[in-house]
C-alpha positions in Angstrom: -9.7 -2.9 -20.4 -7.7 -6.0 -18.8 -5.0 -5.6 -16.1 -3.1 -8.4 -15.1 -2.4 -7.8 -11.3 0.2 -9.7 -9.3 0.9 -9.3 -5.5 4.0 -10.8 -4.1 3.9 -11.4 -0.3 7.5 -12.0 0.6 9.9 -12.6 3.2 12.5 -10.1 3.6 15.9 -10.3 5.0 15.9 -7.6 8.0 18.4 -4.9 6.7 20.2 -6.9 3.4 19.0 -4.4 0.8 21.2 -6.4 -1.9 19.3 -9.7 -1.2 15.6 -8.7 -1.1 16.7 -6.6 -4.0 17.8 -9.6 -6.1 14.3 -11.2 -4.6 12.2 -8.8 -6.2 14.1 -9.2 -9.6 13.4 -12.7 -9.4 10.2 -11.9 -8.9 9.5 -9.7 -11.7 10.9 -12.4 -14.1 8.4 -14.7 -13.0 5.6 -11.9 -13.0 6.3 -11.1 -16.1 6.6 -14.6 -17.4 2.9 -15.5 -15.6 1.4 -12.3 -18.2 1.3 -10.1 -15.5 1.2 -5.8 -15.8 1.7 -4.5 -12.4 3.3 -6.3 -9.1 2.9 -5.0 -6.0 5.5 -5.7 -3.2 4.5 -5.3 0.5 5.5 -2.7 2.9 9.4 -2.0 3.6 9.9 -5.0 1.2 13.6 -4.0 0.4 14.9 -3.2 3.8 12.6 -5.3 6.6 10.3 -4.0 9.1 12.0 -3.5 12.4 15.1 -1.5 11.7 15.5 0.7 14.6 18.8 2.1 14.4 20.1 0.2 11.3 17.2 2.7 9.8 20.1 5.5 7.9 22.2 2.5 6.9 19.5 0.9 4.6 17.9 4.4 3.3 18.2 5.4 -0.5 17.9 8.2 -2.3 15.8 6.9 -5.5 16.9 8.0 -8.8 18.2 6.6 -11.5 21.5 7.0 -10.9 21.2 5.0 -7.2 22.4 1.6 -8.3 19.3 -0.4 -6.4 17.1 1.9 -8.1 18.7 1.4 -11.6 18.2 -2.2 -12.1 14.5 -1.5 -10.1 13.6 0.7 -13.3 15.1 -1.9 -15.6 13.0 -4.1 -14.5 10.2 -1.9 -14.8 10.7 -1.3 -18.6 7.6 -3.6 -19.3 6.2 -4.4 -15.9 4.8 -1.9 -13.6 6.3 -2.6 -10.1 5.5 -1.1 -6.6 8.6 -1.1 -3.8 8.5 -0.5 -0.2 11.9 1.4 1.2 12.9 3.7 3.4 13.4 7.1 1.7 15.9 9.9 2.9 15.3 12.9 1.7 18.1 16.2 1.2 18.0 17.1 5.4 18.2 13.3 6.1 14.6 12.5 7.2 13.9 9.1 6.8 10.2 7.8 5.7 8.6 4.6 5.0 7.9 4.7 1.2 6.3 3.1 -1.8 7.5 4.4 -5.1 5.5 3.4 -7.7 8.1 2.2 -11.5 7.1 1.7 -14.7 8.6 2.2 -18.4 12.3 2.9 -16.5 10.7 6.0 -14.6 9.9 7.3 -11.1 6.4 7.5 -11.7 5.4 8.2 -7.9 6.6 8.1 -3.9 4.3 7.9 -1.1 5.7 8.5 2.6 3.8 6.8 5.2 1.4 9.5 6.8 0.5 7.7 9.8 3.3 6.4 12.5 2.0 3.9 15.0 3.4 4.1 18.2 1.5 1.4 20.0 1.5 -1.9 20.8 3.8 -3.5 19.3 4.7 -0.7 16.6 6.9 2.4 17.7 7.8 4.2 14.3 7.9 7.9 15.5 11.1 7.3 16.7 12.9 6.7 13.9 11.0 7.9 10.7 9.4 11.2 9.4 5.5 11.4 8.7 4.4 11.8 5.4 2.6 15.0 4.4 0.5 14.3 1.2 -1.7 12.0 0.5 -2.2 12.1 -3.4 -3.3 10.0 -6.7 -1.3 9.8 -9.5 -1.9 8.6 -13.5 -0.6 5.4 -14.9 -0.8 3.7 -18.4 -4.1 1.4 -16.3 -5.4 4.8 -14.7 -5.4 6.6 -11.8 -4.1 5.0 -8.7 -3.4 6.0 -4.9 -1.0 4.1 -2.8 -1.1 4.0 0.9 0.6 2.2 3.6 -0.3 0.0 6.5 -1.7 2.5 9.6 -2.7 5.1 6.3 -5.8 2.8 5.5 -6.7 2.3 9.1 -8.0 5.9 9.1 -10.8 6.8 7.0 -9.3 10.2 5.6 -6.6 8.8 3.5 -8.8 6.7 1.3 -11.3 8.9 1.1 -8.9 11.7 -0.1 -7.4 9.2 -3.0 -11.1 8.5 -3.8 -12.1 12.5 -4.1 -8.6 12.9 -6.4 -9.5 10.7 -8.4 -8.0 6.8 -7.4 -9.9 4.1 -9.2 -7.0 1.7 -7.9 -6.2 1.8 -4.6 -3.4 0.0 -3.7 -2.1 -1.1 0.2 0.9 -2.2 1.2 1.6 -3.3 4.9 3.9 -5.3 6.9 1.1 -6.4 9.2 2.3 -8.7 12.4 -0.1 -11.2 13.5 -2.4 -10.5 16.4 -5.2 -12.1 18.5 -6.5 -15.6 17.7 -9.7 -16.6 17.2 -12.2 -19.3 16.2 -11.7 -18.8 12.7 -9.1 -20.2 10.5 -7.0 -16.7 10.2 -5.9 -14.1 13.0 -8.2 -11.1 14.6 -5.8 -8.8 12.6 -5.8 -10.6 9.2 -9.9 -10.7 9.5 -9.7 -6.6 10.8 -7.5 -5.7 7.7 -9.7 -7.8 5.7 -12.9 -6.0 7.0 -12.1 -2.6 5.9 -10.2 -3.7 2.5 -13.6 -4.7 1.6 -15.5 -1.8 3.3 -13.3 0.4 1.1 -14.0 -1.2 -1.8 -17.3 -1.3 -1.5 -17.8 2.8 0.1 -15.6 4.0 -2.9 -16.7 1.1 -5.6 -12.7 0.9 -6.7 -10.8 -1.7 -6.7 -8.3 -2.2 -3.4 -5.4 -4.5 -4.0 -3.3 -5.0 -0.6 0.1 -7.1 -0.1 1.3 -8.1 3.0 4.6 -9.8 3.7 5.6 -12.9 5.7 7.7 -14.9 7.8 9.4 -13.6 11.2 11.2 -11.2 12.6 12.6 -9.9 15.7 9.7 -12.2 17.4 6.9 -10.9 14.8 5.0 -12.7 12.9 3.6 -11.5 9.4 0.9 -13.3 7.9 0.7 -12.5 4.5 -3.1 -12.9 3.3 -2.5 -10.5 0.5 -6.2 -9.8 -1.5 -7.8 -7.8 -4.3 -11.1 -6.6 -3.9 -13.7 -5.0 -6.4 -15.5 -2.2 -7.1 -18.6 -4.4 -6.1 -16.4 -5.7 -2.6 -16.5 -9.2 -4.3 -12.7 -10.7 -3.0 -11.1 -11.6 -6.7 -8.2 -13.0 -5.1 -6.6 -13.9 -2.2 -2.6 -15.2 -0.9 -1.8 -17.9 1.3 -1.6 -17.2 5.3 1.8 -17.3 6.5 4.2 -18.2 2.8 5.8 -16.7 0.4 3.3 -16.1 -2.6 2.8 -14.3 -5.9 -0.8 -14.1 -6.6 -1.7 -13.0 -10.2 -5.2 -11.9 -11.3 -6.9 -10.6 -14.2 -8.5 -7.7 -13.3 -11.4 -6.4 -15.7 -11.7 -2.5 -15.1 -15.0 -2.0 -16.9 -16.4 -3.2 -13.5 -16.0 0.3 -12.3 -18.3 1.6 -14.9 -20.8 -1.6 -13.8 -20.7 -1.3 -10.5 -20.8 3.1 -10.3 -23.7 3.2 -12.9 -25.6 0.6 -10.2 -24.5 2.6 -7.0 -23.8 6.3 -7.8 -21.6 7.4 -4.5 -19.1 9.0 -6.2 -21.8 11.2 -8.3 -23.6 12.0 -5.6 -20.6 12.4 -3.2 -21.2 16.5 -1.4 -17.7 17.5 -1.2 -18.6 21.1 -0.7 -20.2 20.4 2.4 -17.4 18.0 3.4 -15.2 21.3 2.9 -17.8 23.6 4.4 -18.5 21.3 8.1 -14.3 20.0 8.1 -13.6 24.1 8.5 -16.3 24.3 11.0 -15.3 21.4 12.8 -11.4 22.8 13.1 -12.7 26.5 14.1 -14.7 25.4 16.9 -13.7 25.8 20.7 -14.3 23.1 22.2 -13.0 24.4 25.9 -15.9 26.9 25.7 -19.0 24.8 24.0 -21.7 25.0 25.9 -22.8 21.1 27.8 
């Protein structure tokens, strides 16, 4: 089976939901115009990264009904698409989200799970965390979505590996950080690192977008890749421009690459369950040095 897999690293416009709405419909057109079957947007790719407190004024409430979400679904009729926003649920908690469209429905939301609140990141203050980490079905198979600090911990993956993710996909609106000798920055080579580890540990396929451009003195790189069961990079985006990547993708590689290297048969859950509970009952104040 073939999928035709585009990533679009964009440039949003910080807090004009109507604009980088109208971006991603443009986008779409030409997706769907270059053969593709699924496009993947990056992280908070509606709304921009650093809201603050214009955070409640660019939150939606997806549905069919919400009119950004309408002409989202529209668009989704015969192209899968995955959206960043930010997500406000009934009590008004606001996450960072990825809702996953295709065939005019809600297909799936993921809320960020992990907050960074270092550096140069400080997202506790103004969203929610996420509480599931969960893979979902699709008309290609099953995929997991995760976002930016979610696949810098080794849990979340791992998890959407064990339910059942034979797609992974990441989105992230990743600022540049720390140069180096090489031609991209320390955090574009990090991020690229453990794409590929991911790939490789879980033989799936990883597909990560990354926006770009500036704002409020960040810099996004872009860099967006797709990565195989095998780890072999299929594709990668352009540092630091706008870009839609499209790739054929040919899933049988999953059946190649896990009859070669068996981790997921031979993967001990059980025991994963069994040393986890062992690991959260223990006492550390009273364990003997």
């Amino acid at each position: 089976m073939k999928l035709s897999l585009a990533l679009a690293q964009i440039n949003t416009r910080l807090g004009n939901v109507q604009a980088n709405l109208e971006k991603h419909l443009e986008l779409a057109e030409e997706a769907r115009r270059q053969g593709a079957d699924l496009l993947v947007f990056p992280e908070l790719s509606l709304t921009g990264y650093v809201l603050q407190d214009l955070t409640p004024t660019v939150a939606l409430k997806p549905s069919r009904d919400q009119p950004v979400f309408r002409r989202l679904l529209e668009a989704s009729q015969d192209l899968d698409l995955v959206v960043g926003f930010v997500d406000e649920d009934r009590r008004s908690r606001f996450y960072i989200a990825a809702a996953y469209l295709s065939r005019g429905e809600i297909v799936h939301i993921h809320h960020k799970v992990y907050l960074p609140t270092y550096g140069l990141f400080d997202e506790g203050r103004f969203f929610a965390w996420g509480e599931q980490v969960r893979a979902f079905d699709t008309r290609f198979g099953r995929v997991g979505i995760l976002i930016c600090e979610d696949f810098w911990h080794a849990s979340p993956p791992y998890l959407l590996w064990l339910d059942g993710a034979d797609l992974m996909i990441f989105t992230s609106a990743s600022p540049g950080r720390g140069l180096s000798s090489e031609p991209q920055l320390d955090s574009a080579r990090w991020v690229e690192h453990i794409n590929q580890a991911y790939a490789s540990l879980f033989t799936t396929f990883v597909a990560h977008a990354n926006r770009v451009g500036y704002e409020d003195g960040l810099n996004f790189w872009g860099g967006s890749t797709l990565f195989d069961p095998s780890g072999k990079l299929l594709a990668r985006g352009p540092y630091h421009q706008e870009a839609l990547t499209v790739t054929e993708v040919d899933l049988n590689q999953l059946h190649r690459t896990r009859a070669a290297l068996p981790l997921l048969r031979d993967e001990r859950t059980s025991l994963v369950q069994k040393e986890m509970a062992r690991i959260l009952q223990k006492d550390y104040g009273t364990e003997r040095r």
